[in-house]
DORO-169797 format. One record per atom (N, C-alpha, C, CB): x negated, y negated, z negated. Coordinates in steps of 0.2 Angstrom, whole numbers, plus 5000, padded with zeros to 4 digits. Glycine has a CB too. Layout:
N
XYZ...
//
This chain:
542
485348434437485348404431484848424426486048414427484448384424484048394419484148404414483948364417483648464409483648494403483448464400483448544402483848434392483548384390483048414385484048334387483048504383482248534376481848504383482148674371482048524390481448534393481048464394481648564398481348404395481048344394480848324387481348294397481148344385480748344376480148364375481048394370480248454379479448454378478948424382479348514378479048394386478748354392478548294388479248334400478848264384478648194381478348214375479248154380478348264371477948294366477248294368478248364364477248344375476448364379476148294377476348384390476548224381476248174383475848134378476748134386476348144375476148104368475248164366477048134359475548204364474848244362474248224366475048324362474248234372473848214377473448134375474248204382474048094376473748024373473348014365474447974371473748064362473548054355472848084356474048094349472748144358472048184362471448104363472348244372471648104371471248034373471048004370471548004375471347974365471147894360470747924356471647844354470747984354470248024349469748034352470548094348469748084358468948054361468447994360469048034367468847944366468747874365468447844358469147844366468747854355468547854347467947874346468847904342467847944346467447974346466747964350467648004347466947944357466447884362466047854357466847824366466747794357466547734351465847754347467347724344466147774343465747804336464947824339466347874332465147864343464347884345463947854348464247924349464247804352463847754355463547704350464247724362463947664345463847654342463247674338464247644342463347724335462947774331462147754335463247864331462147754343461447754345461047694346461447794351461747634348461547554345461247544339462047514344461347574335461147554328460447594328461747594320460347654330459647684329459247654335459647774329459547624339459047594344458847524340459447584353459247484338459047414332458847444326459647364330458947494323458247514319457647514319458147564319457647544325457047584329456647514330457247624338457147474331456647394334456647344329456947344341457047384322456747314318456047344314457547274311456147414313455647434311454747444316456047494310455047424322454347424327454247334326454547464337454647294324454647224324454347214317455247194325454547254312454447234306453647264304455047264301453447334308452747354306452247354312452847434302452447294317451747284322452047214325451647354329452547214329452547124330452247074326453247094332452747094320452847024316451947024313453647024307451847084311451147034308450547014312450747074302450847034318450547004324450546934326450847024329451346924327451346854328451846804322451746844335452046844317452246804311452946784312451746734310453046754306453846724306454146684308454046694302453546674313453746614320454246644324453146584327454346724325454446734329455246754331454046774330455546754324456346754320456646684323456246734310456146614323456446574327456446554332456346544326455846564335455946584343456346604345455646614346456346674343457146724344457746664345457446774335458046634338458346604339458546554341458346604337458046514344458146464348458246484355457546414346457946544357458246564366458746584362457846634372459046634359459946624360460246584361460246634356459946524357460446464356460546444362460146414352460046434366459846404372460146444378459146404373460146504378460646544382461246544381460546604381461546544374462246534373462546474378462446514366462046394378462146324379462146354387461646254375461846394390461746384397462346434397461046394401462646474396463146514398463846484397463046564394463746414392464146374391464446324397463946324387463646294400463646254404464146304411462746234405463946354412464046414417464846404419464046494413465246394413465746414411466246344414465846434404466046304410466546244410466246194410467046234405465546164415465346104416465346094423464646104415465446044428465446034434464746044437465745984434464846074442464146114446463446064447464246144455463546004447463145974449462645954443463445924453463245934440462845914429462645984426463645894421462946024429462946124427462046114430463746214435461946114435461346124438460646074433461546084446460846024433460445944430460145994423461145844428460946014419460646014414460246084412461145984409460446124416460146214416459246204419460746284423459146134420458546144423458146134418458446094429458446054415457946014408458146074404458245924404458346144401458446174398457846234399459146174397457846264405457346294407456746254405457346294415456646214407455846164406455746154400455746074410456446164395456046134387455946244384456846054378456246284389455946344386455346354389456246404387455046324395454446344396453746314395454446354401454146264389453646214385453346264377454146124383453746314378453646354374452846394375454246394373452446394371451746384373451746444375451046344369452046524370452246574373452546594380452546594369453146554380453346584386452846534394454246584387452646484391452346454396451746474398452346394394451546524395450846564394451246634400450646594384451746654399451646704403452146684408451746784400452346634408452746624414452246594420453346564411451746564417451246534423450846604426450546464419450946654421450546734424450846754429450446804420451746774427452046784430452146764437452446784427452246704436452346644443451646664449452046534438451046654445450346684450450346754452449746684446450746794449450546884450451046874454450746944444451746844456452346854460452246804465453046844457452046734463452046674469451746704476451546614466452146674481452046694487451246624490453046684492451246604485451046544487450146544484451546494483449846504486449046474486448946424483448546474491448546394480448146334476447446314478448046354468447246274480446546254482446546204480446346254490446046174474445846124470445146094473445746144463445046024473444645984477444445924469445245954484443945934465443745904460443245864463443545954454443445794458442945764460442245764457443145704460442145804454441445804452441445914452441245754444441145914456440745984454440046014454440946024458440046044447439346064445438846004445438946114451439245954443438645914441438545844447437745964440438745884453438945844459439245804461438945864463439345744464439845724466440145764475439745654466440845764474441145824480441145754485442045874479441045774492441145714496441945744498440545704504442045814498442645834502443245794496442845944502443245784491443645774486443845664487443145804479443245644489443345564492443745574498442745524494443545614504443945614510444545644508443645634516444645674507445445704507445845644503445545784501445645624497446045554493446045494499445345504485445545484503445945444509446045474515445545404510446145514514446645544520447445524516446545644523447345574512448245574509448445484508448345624499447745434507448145374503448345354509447845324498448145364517448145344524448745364526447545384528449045414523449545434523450345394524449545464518450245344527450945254524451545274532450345104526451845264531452645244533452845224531453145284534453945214535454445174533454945234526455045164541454545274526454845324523454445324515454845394527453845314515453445314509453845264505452645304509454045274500454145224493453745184489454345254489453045234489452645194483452045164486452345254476451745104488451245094491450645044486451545074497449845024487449944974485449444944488449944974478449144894488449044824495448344814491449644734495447844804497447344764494447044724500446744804491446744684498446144634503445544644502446244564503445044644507444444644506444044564509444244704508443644564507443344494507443044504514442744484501443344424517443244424524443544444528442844444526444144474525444844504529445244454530445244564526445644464535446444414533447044464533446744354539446844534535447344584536447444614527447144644543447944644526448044674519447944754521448744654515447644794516447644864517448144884512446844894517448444944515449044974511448845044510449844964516448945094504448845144504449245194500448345154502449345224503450045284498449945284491450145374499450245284485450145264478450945334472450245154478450445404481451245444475450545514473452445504483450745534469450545604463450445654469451245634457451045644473451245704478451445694484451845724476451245714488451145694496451245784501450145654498451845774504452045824507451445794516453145814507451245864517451145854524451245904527450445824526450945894535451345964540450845964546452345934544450546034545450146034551450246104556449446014549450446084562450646154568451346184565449846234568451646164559452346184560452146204552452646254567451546184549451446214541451546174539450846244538451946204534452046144527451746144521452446144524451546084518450546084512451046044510449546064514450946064504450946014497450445984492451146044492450145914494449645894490449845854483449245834494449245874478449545844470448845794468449745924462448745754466448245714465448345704457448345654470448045734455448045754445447445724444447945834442447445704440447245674433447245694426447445624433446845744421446845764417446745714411446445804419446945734404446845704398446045664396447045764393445545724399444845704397444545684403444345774394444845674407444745614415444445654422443845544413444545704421444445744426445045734434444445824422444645724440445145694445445045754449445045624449445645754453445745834458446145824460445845904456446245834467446645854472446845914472446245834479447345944474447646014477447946014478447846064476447946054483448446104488448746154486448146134492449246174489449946214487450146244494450546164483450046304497450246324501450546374504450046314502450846414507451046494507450646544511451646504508450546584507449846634506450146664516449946734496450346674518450546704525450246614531451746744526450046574531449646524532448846514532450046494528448646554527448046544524447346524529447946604519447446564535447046564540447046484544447246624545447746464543447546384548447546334543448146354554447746334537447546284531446746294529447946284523446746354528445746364526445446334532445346474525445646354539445046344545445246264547445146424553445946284552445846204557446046144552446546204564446546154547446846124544446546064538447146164543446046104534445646064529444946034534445246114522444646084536444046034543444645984544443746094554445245974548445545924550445545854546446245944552445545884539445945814533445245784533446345844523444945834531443945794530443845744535443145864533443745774539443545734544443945674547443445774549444745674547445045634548444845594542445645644549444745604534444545554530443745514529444645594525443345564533442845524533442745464539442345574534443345504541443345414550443545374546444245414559444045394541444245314539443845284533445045314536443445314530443245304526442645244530443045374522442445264536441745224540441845174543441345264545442545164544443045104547443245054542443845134549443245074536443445054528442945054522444145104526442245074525441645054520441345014516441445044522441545034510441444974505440544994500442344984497440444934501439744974497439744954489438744934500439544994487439744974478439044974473440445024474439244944468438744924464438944984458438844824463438545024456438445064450437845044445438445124452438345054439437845044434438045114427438044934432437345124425437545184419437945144413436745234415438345204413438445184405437945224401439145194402438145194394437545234389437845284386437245184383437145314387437445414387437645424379436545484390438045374374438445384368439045374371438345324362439145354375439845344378440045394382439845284383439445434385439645484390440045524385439045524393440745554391441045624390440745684392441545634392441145744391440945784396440745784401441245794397441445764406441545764413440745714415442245724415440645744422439945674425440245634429439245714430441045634428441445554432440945504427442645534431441045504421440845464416440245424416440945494411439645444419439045424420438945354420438845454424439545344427439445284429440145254431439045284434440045184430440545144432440445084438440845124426440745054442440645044447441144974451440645114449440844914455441344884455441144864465441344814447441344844468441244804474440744764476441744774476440244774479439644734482439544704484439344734483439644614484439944574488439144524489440744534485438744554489438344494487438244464496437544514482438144414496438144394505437444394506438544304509436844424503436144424506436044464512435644444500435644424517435444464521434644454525435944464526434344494528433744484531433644434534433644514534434044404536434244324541433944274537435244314543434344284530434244214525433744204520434744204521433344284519432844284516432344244517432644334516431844204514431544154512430744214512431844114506430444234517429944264517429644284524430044324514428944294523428544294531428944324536427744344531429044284542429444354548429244404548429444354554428544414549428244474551428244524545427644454553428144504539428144544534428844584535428044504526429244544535430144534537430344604540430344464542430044584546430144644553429844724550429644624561429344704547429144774545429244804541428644784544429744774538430244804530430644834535430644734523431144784540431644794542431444884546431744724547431044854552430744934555430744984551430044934557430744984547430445054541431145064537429645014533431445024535432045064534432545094538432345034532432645054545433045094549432745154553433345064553431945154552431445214551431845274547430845194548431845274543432045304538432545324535431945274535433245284539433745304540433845344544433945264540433645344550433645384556433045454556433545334563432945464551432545534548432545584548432345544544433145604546433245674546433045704549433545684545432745724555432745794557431845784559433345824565431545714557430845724556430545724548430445674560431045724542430945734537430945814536431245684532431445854538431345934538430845964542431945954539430545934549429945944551429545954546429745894555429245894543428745884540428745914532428745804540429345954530429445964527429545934521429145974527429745854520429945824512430645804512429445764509430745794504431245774503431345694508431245774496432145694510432445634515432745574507433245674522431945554506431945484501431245474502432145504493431445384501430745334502430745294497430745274508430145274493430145234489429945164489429845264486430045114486429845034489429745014480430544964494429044984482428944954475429144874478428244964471429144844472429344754474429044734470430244714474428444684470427944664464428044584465426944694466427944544461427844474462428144434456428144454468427944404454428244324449428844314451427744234450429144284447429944274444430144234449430144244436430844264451430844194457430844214463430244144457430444254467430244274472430744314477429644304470431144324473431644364477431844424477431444354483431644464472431544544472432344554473431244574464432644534469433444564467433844534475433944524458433644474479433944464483433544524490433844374483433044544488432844584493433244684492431844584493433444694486433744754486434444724489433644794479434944664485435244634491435244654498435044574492434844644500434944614508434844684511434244544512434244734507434244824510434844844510433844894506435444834503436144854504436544844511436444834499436544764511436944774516436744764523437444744516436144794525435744814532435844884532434844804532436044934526435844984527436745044527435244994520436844984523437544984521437745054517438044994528437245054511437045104503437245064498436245124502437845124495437945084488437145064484438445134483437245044480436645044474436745074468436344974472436345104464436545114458435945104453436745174458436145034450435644984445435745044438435944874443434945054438434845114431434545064427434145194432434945074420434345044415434245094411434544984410433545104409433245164406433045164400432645164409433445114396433645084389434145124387433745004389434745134390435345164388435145254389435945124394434545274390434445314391434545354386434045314394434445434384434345434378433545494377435145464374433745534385432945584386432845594394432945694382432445624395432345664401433045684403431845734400433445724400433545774402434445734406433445834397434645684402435145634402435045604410435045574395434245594410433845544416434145594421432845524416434045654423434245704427434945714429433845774425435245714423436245714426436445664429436945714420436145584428435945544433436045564439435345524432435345564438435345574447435545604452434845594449435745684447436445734451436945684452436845804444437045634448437845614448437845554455438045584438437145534457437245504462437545524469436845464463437745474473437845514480437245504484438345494484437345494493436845524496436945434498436945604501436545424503436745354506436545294500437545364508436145294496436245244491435445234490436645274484435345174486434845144483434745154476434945084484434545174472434445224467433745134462434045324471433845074457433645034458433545024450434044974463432945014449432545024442432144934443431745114443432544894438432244824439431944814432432844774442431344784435430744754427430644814424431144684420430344854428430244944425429544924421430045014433429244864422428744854417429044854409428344794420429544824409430144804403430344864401430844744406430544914406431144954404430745014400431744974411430045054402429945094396429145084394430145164397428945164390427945114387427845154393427245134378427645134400427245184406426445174406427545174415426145164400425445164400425145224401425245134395425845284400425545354399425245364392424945364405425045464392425045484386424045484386425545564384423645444390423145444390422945394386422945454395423345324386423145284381423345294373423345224383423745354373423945364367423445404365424645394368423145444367422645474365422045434363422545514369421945404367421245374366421445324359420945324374422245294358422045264351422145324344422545204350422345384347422145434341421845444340422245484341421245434347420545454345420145434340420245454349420545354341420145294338420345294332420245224340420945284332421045274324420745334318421945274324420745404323420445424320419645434315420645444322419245414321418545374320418645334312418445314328419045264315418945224310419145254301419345174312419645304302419945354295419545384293420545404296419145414294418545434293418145394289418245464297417845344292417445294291417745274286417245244296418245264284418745234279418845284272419445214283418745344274418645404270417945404265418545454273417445404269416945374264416645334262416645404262417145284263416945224259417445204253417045174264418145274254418545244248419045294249418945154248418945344245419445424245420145404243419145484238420245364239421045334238421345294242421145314232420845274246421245224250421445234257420945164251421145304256421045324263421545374262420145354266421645394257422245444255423045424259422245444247423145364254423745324258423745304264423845264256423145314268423345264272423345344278422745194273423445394276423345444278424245474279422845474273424645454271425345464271425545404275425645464263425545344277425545294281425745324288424945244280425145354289425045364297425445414299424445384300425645464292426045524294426945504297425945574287427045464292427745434294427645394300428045394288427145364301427245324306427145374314426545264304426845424314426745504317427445514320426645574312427745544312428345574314428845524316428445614309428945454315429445424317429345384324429545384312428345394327428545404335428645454338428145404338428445534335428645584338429445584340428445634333430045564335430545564333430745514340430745564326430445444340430745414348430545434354430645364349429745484355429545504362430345564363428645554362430345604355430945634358431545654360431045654357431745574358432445544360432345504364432945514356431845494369431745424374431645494382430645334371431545414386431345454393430745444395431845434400430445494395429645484396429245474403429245554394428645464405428245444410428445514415427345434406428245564412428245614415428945654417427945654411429545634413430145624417430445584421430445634415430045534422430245464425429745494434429845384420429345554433428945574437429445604442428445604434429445674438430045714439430645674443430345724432430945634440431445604442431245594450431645534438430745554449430645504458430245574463429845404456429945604460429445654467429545714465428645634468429845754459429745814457430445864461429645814448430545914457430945944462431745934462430746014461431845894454432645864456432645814460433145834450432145784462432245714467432745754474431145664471432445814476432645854481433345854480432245904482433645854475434545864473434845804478434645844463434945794482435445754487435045714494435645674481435145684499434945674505434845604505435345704509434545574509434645494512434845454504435545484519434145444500434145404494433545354496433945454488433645294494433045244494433045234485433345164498432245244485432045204476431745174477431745224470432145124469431545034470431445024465431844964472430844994464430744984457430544904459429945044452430444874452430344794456430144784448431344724462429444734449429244724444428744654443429044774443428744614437428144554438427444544437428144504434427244614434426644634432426444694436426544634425426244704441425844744444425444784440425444714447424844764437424544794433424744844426424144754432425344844424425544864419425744924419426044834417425744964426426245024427425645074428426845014434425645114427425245174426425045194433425645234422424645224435424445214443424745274444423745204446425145314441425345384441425945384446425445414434426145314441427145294445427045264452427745204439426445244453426545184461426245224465426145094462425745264467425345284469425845304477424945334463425445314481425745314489426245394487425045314498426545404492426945464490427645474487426545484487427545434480428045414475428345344477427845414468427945274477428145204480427745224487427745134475428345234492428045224498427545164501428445234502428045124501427945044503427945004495428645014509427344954496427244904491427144844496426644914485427844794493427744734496427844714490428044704502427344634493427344584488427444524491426644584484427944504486428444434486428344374482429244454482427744344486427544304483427644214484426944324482427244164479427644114480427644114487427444064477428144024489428444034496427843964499429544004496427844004505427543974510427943944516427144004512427543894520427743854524428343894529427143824528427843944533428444004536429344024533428044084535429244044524429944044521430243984522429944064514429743924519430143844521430543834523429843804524430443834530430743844537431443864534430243894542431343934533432043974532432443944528432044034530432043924523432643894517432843834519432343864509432543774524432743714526433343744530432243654530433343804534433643824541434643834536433143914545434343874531434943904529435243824525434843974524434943794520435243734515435443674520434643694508435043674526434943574527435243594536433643514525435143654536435143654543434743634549435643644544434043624544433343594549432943654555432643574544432943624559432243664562431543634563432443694570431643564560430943524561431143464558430743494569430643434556430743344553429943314552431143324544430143254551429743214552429043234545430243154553429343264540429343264533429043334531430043254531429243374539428943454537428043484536429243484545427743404539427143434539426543404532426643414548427243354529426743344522426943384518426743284519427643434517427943484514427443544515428643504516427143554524426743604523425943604520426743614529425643544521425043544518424943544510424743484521425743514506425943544498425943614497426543534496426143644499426443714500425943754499426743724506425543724505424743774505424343774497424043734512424443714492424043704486424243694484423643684485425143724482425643734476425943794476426143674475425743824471426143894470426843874468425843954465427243884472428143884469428643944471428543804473429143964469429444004470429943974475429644044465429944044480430444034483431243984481430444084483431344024473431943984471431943944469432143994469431143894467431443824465431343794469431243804461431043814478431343764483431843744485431243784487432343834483433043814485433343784482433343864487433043764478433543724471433543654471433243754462432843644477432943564477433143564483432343514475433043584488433443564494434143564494433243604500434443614488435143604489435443544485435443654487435943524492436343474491437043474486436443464496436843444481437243424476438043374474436743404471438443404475438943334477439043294481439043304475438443304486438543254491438243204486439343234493437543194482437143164479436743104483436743214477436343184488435943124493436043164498435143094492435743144505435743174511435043224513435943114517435043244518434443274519433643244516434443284527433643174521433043134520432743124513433143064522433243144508433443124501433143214498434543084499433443244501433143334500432443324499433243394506432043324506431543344507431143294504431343374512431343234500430843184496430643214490431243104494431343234487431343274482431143324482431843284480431043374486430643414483429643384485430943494487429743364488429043334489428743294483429043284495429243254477429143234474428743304467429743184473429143344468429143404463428543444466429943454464428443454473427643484474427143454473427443494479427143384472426643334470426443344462426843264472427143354458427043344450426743414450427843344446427143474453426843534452426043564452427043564456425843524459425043524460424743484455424843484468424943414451424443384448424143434441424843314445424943474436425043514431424543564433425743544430424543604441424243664442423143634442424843704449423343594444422543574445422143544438422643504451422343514432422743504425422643564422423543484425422943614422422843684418422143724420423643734420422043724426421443764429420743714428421643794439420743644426420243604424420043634418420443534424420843634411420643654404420243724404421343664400420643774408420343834408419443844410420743864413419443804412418543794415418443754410418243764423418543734405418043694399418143744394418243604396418643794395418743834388418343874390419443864386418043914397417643974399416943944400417844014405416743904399416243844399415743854392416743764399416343844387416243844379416043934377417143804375
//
């Protein structure tokens, strides 16, 4: 039986004990607390006298808005269903990492920890255009299945089939068991790029077999799917930054070919010979030591065919072109990002260069310095005040050519351009210049070397004839052909205003009715031209 002082005192101890305990705890409490507070001291005082006048009062709301944002995802945590839970903890992530702060060290972080690699593929580098950056865009757009979603369809002229090409941002591919992630970006200020996304333990078969693989598969398709295109500058007020901008560019459908040209055969063949000379060069242009570029001048009266003969080199040669006007120019130095910005394989085409700048050269400039200065003198003492003005006259007139040699493209960068050492900036170029006045151009610009070949396109003779009846009327002979030819020989006509009367107009008249007509027109022509060259001999006469 139990002593009841003795469980008294047993329940006294207990108590005391308890009462002990909570006192501690208390005591805990209170200290730990006590070291919370000096530790948020510690940090409003290290916040108050080095963060904040660092980063300012912004930084109170920031604060605040991740709490907020943490409370809402701990919310979400709690009592949202997992799937919505997921959706919306994601868009809540993405608007904190829009925070330009945390998006600033989250992208550090991401790169210092990421297991992963980035290889960018820009379409313009250093001033260049990248070829790797075209073949990869058609490899990935090559990319079509039942499984792609986004596609989009084109035709090309002379096809009946439609070409289809993938049309996503993002293109998963897979090569030897590796998995790449392409992104195809497009920047604010127009910059285009391709990249790669890959994981760093891979890096040996995406860097070696893997990219060689995409190239090259893109250049097959690219030579199967060959479009030649027509470029033209914009004007360097327009230019941006980027050197995409330079030019702009559309499909080059023109149907001229060597077949339909209206000019000597033989002249013909030896244009022909000399380009696919030229084409197939390369390893006797590094023999010989020069740049792998030819020049062609094209001389002749209006009409003759110049533009239809850079035509017909494109698609023999199968080289885009890129029509320079040298008007839009604004210096030298503009003329040079040009030329960086073209590719290899092209026609590089300067038309009515007599039109497009002054290439008389700075020798005739001199010589009227010289002159004018003679006459100023002479004009000096005959009249000290007249000679005075005419003195402030010349000076503005000085400085307001000085001011356009300085902002224009000059003889000597137009030199540069065609034979100096940036011509050597790219491989397999053709330059043309094509002009109506022969004489006009400085012998500095044509001279062999720079204009390799000069042909001249002039009016049409009985030989072109032929061609033009062959292509409009579908003749090879008539009855009619040999009084057209004995005209022909003693009327200068262009080529194109043959073609303009042999063609058949609505169904007007028939052949017999062509070649009258134009016979009627070589006859009028000859009377005018026989008429003007009579006057001329009574004017040199007088």
């Amino acid at each position: 039986m139990n002593n009841p002082s003795t469980d008294w005192k047993m329940q006294m101890k207990n108590e005391n004990n308890a009462v002990m305990s909570q006192t501690k705890v208390r005591k805990d409490e209170k200290l730990l607390l006590q070291k919370k507070e000096s530790k948020r001291n510690l940090i409003e005082i290290l916040m108050g006298s080095i963060v904040k006048p660092m980063i300012g009062d912004n930084l109170t709301t920031i604060g605040s808005n991740i709490a907020g944002l943490f409370f809402i995802m701990e919310t979400l945590r709690r009592y949202f269903p997992r799937q919505l839970k997921n959706t919306i903890q994601e868009l809540l992530v993405n608007a904190i990492q829009r925070i330009p702060f945390f998006k600033k060290c989250s992208d550090k972080t991401l790169a210092f920890f990421s297991p992963y690699a980035q290889i960018g593929f820009r379409e313009i580098e250093e001033y260049k255009y990248n070829y790797a950056y075209s073949a990869i865009k058609t490899y990935l757009g090559a990319q079509v299945n039942s499984q792609v979603k986004n596609l989009k369809g084109s035709q090309m002229r002379g096809r009946k089939s439609l070409d289809f090409k993938r049309d996503d941002d993002k293109v998963e591919d897979e090569f030897e068991g590796v998995k790449i992630l392409w992104e195809v970006l497009k920047s604010t200020d127009g910059v285009k790029m391709c990249r790669l996304t890959f994981h760093r333990s891979n890096w040996e078969i995406v860097t070696g077999s893997y990219l060689t693989y995409v190239v090259e598969e893109g250049k097959s398709i690219e030579e199967k799917k060959k479009k030649v295109k027509l470029f033209m500058n914009n004007p360097s007020p327009n230019w941006k930054m980027q050197t995409m901008n330079l030019w702009s560019s559309i499909d080059f459908e023109h149907p001229a070919t060597f077949d339909t040209m209206a000019m000597d055969p033989k002249k013909k063949d030896e244009i022909i010979s000399d380009l696919l000379g030229f084409s197939n060069g390369e390893e006797y242009y590094k023999k010989i030591g020069k740049a792998w570029k030819r020049g062609y001048l094209l001389h002749g009266p209006p009409g003759t065919g110049k533009s239809t003969m850079i035509a017909a080199m494109a698609n023999l040669m199968s080289y885009s072109i890129y029509d320079l006007e040298l008007t839009s120019i604004g210096n030298n130095w503009e003329l040079k990002k040009l030329l960086l910005a073209t590719s290899s394989k092209s026609i590089i085409v300067i038309e009515d260069i007599d039109c497009s700048l002054d290439l008389t050269g700075e020798r005739e400039v001199k010589e009227e310095e010289s002159s004018a200065e003679i006459k100023k003198e002479k004009k000096k003492k005959e009249d000290e005040s007249s000679a005075e003005k005419n003195k402030e006259k010349k000076k503005k007139e000085d400085e307001s050519s000085a001011e356009k040699k300085k902002n224009a493209v000059t003889l000597s960068g137009l030199l540069n351009f065609i034979d100096g050492l940036w011509s050597a900036c790219g491989q397999e170029r053709i330059l043309v210049f094509t002009t109506n006045h022969l004489g006009k151009l400085d012998q500095a610009l044509i001279r062999r070397g720079r204009m390799d070949m000069h042909i001249e396109l002039s009016y049409c003779r009985f030989e072109a004839f032929k061609i033009l009846a062959k292509n409009y009327l579908n003749l090879d002979s008539h009855v009619l052909f040999r009084k057209i030819e004995s005209l022909l020989e003693e009327t200068n006509i262009t080529p194109a205003d043959v073609a303009e009367n042999l063609m058949v107009k609505d169904g007007e008249c028939d052949v017999d009715g062509s070649l009258k007509r134009l016979i009627l027109v070589l006859e009028e022509m000859k009377l005018n031209q026989n008429s003007n060259e009579q006057q001329k001999d009574v004017v040199n006469q007088v």
